[in-house]
C-alpha positions as protocol buffer text, in pm:
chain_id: "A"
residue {
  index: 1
  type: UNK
  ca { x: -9751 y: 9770 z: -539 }
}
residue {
  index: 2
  type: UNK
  ca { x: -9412 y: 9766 z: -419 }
}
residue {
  index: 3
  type: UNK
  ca { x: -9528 y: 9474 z: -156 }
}
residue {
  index: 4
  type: UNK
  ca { x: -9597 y: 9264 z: -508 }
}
residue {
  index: 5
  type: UNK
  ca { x: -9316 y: 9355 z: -694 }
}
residue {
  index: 6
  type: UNK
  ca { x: -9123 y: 9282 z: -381 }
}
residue {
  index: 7
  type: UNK
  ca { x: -9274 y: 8903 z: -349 }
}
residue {
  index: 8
  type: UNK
  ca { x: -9241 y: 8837 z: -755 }
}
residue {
  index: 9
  type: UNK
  ca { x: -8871 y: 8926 z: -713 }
}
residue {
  index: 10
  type: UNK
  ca { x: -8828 y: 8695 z: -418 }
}
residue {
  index: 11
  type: UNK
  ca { x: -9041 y: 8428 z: -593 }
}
residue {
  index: 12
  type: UNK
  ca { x: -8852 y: 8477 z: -912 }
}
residue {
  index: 13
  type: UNK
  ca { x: -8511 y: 8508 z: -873 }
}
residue {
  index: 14
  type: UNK
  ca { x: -8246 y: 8449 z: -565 }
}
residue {
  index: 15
  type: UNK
  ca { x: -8123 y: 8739 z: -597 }
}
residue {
  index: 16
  type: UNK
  ca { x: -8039 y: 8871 z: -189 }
}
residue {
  index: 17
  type: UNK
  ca { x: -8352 y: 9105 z: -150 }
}
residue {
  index: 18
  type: UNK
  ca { x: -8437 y: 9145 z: 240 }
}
residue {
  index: 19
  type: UNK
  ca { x: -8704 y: 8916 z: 311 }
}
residue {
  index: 20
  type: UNK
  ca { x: -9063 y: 9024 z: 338 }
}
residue {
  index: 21
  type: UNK
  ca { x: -9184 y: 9133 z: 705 }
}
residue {
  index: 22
  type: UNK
  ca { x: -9541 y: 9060 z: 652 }
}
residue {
  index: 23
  type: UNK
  ca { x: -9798 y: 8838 z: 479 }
}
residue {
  index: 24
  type: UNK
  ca { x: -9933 y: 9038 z: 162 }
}
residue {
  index: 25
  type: UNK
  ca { x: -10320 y: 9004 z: 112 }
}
residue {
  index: 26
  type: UNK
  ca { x: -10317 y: 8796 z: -220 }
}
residue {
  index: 27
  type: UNK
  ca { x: -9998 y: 8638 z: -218 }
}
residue {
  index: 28
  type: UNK
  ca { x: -9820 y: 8515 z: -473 }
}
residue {
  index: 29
  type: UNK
  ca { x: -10112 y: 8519 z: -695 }
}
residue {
  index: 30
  type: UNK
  ca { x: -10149 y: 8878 z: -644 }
}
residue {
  index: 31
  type: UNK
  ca { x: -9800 y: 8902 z: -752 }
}
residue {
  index: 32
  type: UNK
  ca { x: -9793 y: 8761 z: -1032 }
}
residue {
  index: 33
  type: UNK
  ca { x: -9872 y: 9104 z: -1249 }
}
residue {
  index: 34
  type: UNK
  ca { x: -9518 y: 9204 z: -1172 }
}
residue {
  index: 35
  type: UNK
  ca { x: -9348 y: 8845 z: -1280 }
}
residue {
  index: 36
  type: UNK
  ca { x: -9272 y: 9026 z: -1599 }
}
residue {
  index: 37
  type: UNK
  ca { x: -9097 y: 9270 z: -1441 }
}
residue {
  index: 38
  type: UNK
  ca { x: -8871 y: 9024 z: -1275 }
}
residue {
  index: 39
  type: UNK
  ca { x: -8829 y: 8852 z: -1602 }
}
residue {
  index: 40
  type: UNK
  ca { x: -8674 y: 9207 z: -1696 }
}
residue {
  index: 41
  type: UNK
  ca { x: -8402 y: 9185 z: -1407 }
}
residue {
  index: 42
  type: UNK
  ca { x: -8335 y: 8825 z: -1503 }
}
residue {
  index: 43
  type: UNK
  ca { x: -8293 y: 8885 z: -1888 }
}
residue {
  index: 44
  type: UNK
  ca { x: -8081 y: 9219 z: -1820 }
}
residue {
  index: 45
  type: UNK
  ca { x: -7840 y: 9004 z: -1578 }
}
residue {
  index: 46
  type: UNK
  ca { x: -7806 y: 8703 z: -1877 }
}
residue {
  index: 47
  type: UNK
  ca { x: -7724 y: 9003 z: -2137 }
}
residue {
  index: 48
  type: UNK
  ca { x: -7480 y: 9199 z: -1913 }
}
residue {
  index: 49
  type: UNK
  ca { x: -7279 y: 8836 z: -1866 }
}
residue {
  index: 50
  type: UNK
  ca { x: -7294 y: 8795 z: -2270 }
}
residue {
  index: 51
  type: UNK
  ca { x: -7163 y: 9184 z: -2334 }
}
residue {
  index: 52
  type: UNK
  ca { x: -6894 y: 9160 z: -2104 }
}
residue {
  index: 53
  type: UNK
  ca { x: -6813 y: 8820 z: -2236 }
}
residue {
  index: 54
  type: UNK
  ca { x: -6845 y: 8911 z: -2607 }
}
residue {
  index: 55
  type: UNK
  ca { x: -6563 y: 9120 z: -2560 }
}
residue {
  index: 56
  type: UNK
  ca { x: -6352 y: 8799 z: -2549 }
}
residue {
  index: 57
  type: UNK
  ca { x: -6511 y: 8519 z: -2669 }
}
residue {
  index: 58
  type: UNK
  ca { x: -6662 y: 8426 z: -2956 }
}
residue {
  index: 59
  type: UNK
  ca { x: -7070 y: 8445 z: -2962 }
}
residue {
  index: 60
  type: UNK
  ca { x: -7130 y: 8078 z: -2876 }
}
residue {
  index: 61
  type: UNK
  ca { x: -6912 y: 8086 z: -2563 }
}
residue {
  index: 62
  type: UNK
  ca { x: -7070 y: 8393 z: -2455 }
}
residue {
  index: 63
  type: UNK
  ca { x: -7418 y: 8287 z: -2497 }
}
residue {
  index: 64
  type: UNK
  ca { x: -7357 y: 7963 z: -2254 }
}
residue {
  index: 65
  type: UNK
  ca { x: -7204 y: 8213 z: -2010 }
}
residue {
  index: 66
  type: UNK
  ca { x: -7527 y: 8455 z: -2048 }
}
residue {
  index: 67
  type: UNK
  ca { x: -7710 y: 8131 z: -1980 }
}
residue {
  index: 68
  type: UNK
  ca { x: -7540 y: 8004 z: -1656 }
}
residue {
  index: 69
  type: UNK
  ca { x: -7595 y: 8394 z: -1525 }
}
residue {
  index: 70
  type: UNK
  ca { x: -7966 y: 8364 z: -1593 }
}
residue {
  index: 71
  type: UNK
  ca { x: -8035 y: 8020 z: -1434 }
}
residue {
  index: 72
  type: UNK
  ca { x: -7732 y: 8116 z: -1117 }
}
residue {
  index: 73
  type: UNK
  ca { x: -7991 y: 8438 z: -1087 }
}
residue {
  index: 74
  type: UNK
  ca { x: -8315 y: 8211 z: -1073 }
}
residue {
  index: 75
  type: UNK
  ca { x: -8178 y: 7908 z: -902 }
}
residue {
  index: 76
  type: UNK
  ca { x: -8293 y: 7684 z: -1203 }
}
residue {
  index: 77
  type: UNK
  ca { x: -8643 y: 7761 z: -1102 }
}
residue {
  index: 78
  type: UNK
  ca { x: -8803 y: 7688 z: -1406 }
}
residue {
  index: 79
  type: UNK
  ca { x: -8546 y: 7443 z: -1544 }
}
residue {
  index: 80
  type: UNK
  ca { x: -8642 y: 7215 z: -1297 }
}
residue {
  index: 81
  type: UNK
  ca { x: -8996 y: 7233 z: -1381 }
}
residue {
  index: 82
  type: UNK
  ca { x: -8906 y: 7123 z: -1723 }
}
residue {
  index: 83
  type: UNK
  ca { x: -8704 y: 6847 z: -1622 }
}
residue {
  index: 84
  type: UNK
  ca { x: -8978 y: 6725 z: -1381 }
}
residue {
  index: 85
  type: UNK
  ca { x: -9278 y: 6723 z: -1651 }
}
residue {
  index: 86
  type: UNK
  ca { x: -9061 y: 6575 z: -1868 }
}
residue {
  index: 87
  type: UNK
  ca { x: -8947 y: 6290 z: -1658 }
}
residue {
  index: 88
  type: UNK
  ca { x: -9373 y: 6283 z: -1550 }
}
residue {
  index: 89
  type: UNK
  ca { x: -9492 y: 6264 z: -1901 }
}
residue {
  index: 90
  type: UNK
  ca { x: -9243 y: 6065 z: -2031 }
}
residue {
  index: 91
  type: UNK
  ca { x: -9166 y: 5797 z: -1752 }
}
residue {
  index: 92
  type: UNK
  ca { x: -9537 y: 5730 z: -1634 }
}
residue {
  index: 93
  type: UNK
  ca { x: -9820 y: 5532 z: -1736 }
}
residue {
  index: 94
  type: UNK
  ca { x: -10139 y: 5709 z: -1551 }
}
residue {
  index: 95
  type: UNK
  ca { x: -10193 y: 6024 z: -1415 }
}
residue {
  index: 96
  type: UNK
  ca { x: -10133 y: 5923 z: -1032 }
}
residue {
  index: 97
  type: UNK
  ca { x: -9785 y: 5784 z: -1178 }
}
residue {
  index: 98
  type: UNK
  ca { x: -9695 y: 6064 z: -1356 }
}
residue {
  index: 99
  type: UNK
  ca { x: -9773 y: 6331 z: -1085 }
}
residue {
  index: 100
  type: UNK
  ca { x: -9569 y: 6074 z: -815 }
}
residue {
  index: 101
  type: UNK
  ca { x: -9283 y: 6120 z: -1062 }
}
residue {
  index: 102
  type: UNK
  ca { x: -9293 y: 6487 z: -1107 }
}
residue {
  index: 103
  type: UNK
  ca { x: -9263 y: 6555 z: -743 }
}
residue {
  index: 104
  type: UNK
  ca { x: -8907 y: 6300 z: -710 }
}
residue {
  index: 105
  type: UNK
  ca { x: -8618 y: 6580 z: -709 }
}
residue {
  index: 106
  type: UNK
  ca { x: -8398 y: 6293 z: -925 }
}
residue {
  index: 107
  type: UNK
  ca { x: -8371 y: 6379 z: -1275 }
}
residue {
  index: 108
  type: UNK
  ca { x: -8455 y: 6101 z: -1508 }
}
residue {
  index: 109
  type: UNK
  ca { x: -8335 y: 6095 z: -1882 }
}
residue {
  index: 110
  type: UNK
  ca { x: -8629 y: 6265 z: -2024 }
}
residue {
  index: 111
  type: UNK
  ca { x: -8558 y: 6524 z: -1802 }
}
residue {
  index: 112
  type: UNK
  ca { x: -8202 y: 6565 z: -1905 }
}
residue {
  index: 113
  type: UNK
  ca { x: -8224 y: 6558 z: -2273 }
}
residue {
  index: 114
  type: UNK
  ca { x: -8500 y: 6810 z: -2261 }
}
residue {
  index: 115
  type: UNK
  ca { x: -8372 y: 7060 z: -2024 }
}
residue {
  index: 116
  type: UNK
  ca { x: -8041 y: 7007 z: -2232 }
}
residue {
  index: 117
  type: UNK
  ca { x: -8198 y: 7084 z: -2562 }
}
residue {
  index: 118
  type: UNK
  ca { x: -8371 y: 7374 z: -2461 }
}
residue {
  index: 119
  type: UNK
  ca { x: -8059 y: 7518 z: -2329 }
}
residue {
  index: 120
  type: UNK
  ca { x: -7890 y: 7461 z: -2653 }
}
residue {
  index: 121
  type: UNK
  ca { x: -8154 y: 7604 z: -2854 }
}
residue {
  index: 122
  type: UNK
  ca { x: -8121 y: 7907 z: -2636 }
}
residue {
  index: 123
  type: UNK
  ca { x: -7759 y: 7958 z: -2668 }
}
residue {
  index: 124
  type: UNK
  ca { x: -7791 y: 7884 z: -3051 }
}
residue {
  index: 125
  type: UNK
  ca { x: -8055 y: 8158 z: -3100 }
}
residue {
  index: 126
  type: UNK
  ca { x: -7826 y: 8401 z: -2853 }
}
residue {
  index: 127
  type: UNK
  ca { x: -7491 y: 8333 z: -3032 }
}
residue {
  index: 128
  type: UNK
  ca { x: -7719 y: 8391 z: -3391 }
}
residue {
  index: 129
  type: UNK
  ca { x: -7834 y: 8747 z: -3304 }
}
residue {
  index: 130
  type: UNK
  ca { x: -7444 y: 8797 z: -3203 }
}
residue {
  index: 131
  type: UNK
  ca { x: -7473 y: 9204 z: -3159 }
}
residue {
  index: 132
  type: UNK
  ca { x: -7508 y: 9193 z: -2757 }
}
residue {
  index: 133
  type: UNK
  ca { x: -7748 y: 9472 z: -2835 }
}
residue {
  index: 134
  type: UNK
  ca { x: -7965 y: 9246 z: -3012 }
}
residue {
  index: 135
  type: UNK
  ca { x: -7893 y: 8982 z: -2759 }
}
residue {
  index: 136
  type: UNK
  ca { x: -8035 y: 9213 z: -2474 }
}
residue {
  index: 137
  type: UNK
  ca { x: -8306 y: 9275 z: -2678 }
}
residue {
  index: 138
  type: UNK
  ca { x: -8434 y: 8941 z: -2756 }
}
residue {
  index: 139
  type: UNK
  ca { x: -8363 y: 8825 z: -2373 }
}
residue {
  index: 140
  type: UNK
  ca { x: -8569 y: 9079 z: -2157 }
}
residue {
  index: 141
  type: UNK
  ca { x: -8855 y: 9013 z: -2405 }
}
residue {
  index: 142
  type: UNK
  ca { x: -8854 y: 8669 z: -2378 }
}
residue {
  index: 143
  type: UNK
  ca { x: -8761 y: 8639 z: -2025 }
}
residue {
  index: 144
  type: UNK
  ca { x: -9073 y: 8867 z: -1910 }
}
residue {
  index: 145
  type: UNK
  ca { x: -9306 y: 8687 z: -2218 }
}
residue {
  index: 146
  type: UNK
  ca { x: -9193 y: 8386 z: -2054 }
}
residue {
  index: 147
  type: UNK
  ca { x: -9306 y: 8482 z: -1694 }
}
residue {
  index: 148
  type: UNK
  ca { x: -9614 y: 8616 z: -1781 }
}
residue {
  index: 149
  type: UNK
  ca { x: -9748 y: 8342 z: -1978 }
}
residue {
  index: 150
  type: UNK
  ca { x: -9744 y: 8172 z: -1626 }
}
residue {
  index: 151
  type: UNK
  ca { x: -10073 y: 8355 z: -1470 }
}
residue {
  index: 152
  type: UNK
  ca { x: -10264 y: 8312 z: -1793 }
}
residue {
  index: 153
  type: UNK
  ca { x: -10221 y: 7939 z: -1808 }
}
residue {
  index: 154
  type: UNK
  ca { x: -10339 y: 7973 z: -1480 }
}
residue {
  index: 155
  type: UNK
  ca { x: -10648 y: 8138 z: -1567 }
}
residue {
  index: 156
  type: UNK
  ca { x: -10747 y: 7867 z: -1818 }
}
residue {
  index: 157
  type: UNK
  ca { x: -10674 y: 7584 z: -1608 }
}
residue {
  index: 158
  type: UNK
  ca { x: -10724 y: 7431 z: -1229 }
}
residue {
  index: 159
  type: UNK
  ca { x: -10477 y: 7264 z: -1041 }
}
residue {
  index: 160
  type: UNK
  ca { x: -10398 y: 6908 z: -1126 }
}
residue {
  index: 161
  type: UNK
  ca { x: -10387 y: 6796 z: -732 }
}
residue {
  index: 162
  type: UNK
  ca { x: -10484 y: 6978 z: -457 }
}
residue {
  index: 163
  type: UNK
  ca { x: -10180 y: 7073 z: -289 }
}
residue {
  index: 164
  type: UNK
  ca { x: -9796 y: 7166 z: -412 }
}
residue {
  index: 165
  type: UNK
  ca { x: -9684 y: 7500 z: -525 }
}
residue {
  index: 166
  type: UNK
  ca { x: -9950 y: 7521 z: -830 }
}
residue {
  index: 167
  type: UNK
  ca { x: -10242 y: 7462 z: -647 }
}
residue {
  index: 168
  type: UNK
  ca { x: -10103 y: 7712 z: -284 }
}
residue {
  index: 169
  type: UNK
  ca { x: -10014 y: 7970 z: -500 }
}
residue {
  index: 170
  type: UNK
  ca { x: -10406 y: 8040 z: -588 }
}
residue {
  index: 171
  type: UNK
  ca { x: -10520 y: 8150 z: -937 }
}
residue {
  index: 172
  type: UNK
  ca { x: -10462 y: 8477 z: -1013 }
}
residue {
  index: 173
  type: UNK
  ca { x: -10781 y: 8735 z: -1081 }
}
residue {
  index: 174
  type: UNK
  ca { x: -10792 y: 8804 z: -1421 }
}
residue {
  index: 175
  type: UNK
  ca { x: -10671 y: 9156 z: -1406 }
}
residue {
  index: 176
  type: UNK
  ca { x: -10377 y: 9027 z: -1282 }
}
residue {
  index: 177
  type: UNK
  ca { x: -10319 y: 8823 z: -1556 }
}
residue {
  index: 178
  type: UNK
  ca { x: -10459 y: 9071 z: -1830 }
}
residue {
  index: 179
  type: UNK
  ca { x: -10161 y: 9334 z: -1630 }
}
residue {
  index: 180
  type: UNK
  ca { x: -9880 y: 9109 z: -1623 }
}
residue {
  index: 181
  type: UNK
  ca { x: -9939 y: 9034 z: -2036 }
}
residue {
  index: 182
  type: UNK
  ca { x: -9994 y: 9394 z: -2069 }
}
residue {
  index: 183
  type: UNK
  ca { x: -9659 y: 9473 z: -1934 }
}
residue {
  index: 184
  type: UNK
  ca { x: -9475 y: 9167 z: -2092 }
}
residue {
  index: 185
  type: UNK
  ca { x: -9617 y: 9309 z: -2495 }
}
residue {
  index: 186
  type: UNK
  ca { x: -9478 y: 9677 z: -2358 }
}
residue {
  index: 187
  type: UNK
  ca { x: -9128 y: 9524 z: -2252 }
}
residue {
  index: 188
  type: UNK
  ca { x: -9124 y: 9370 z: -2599 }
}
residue {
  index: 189
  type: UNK
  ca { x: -9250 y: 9645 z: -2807 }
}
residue {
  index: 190
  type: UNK
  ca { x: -9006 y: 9856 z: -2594 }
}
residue {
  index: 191
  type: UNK
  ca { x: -8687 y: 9631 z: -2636 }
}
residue {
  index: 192
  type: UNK
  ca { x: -8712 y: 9479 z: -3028 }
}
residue {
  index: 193
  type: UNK
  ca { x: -8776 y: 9605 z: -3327 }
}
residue {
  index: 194
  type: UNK
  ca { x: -9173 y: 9575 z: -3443 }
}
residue {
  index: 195
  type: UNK
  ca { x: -9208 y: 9288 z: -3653 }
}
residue {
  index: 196
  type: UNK
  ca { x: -8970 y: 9113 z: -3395 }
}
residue {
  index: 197
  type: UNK
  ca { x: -9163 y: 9135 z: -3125 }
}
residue {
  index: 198
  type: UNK
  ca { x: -9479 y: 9043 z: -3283 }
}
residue {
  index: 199
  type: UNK
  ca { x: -9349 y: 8688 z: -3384 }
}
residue {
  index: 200
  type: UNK
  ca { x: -9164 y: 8624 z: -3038 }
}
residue {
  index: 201
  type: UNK
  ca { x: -9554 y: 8705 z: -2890 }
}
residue {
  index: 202
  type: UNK
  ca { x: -9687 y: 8462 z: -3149 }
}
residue {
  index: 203
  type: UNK
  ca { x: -9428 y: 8205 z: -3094 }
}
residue {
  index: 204
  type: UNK
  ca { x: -9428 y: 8230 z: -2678 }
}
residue {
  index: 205
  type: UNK
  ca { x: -9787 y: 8226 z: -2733 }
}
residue {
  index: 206
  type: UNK
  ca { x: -9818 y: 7896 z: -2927 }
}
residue {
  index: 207
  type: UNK
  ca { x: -9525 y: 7714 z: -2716 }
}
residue {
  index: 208
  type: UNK
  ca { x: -9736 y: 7805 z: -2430 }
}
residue {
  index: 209
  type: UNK
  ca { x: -10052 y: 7616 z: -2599 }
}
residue {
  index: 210
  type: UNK
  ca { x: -9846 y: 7323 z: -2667 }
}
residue {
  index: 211
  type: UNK
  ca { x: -9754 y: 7268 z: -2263 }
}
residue {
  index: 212
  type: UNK
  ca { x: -10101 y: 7328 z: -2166 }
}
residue {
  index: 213
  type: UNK
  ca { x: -10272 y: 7090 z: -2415 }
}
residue {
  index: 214
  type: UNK
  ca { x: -9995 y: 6828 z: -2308 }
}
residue {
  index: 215
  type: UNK
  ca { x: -10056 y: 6915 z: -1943 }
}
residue {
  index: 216
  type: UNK
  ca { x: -10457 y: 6906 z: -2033 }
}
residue {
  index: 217
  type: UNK
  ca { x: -10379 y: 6574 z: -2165 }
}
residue {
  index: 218
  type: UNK
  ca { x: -10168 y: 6403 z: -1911 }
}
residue {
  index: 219
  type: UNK
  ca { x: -10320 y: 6566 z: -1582 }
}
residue {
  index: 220
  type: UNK
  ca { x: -10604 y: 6718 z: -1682 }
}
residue {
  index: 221
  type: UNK
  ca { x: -10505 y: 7073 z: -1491 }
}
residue {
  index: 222
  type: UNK
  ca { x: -10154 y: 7222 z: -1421 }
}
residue {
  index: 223
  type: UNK
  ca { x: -9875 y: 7182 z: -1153 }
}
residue {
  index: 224
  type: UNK
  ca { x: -9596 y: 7409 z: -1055 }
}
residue {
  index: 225
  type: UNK
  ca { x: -9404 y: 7225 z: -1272 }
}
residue {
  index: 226
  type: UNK
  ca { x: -9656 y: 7229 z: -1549 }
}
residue {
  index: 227
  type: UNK
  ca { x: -9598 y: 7623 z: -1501 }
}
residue {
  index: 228
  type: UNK
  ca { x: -9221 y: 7602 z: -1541 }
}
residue {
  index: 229
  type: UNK
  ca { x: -9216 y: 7443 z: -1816 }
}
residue {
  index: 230
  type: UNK
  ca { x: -9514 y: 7717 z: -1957 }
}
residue {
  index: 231
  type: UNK
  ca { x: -9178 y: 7996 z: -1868 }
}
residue {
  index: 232
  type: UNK
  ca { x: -8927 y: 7736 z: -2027 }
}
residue {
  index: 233
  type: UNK
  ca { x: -9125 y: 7674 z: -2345 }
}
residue {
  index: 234
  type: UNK
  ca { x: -9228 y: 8040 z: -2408 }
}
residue {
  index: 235
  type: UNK
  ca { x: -8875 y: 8160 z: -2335 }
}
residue {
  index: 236
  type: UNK
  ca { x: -8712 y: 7976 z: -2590 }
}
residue {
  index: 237
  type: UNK
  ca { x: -8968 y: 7978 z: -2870 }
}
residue {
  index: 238
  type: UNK
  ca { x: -8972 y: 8388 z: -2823 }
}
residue {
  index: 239
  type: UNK
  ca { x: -8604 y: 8374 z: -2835 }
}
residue {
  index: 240
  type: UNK
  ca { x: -8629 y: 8144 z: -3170 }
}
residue {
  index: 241
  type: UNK
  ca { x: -8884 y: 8388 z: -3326 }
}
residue {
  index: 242
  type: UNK
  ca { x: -8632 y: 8670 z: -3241 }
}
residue {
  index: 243
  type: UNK
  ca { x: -8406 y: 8531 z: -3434 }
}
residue {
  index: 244
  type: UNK
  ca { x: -8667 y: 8446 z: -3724 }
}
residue {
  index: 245
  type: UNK
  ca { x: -8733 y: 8750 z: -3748 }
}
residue {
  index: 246
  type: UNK
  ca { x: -8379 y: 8969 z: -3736 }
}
């Protein structure tokens, strides 16, 4: 167990954790129950930056700051996803094109102007809820709904090619997946107030079905990317429903 939550923190974040000394029977996709967890470490980093900051600055300004914590802590993992499918889906005409395009580190303006507008949607829902208390609230439940939507899109669909990270990582038994949503509803119930946490499930939920019938669409499977994105699109649409709610 500690082997797993080890790897998801390594996967997850770049945070300086001693590297693992062995191969773990499973791998990442064995992990994966415990990327909620790491979504927990993330989301608590992002609302320690915006309580410290709110002591200064006004909500807005300490949102953007929460935000550069979380995506300094994950190295833009997931960003980049986002910019890549965008840049796929947007820029090519066939499925062959649009995978060759997802895999070019360049960021294209499709990529930019989505990434960009999911940031600001995030800040504007962070600098809404204003009470840092609310803020932390909102963040380590969408930050671990986020993560764990990742192994259940990976239940319902293959990989879209038969190497990159979506396709080495494995899929992830179904326990795996069923434990890593299991702990994500906890960490929400836990963190926000009832009714919150309900519509930041239902709205991570449904921005999660929206990437994969795009994905479904376009590639006919799902790519590493096609999984950041799943994280990116969750995140912010809990975060939105958060604020819906409160």
């Amino acid at each position: 167990m500690l082997d797993e939550l080890h790897l998801a923190l390594l996967f997850s974040t770049r945070l300086p954790l001693p590297p693992m000394d062995k191969g773990m029977p499973g791998g990442l996709a064995r992990a994966m129950r415990f990327f909620p967890i790491a979504g927990v470490v993330v989301g608590a980093i992002g609302a320690a930056v915006y309580a410290l900051a709110h002591l200064l600055l006004p909500p807005a300004l300490a949102a953007v700051l929460a935000l550069a914590a979380s995506a300094w802590t994950t190295g833009c993992l997931h960003e980049d996803g986002l910019a890549d499918l965008a840049d796929g889906f947007g820029g090519g005409a066939d499925k062959p094109r649009k995978l060759e395009i997802m895999r070019d580190s360049r960021i294209g303006t499709y990529g930019l102007v989505t990434v960009a507008l999911a940031l600001m949607l995030r800040a504007g829902a962070i600098a809404t809820l204003g009470s840092p208390w609310k803020v932390a609230g909102a963040l380590i439940a969408a930050h671990a709904l986020g993560r764990a939507a990742m192994p259940l899109v990976m239940q319902l669909m293959s990989p879209a090619r038969s190497d990159g990270l979506g396709a080495n990582a494995g899929q992830p038994e179904r326990v795996d997946a069923a434990i890593a949503a299991g702990i994500a509803l906890v960490i929400a119930g836990v963190v926000l107030p009832i009714p919150a946490a309900l519509l930041a499930v239902v709205a991570a939920l449904l921005a999660s079905a929206a990437v994969v019938g795009l994905a479904l669409h376009h590639l006919g499977g799902h790519t590493g990317d096609v999984l950041g994105a799943v994280e990116q699109a969750a995140e912010t649409f809990a975060l939105l429903g958060v604020v819906a709610a409160l």
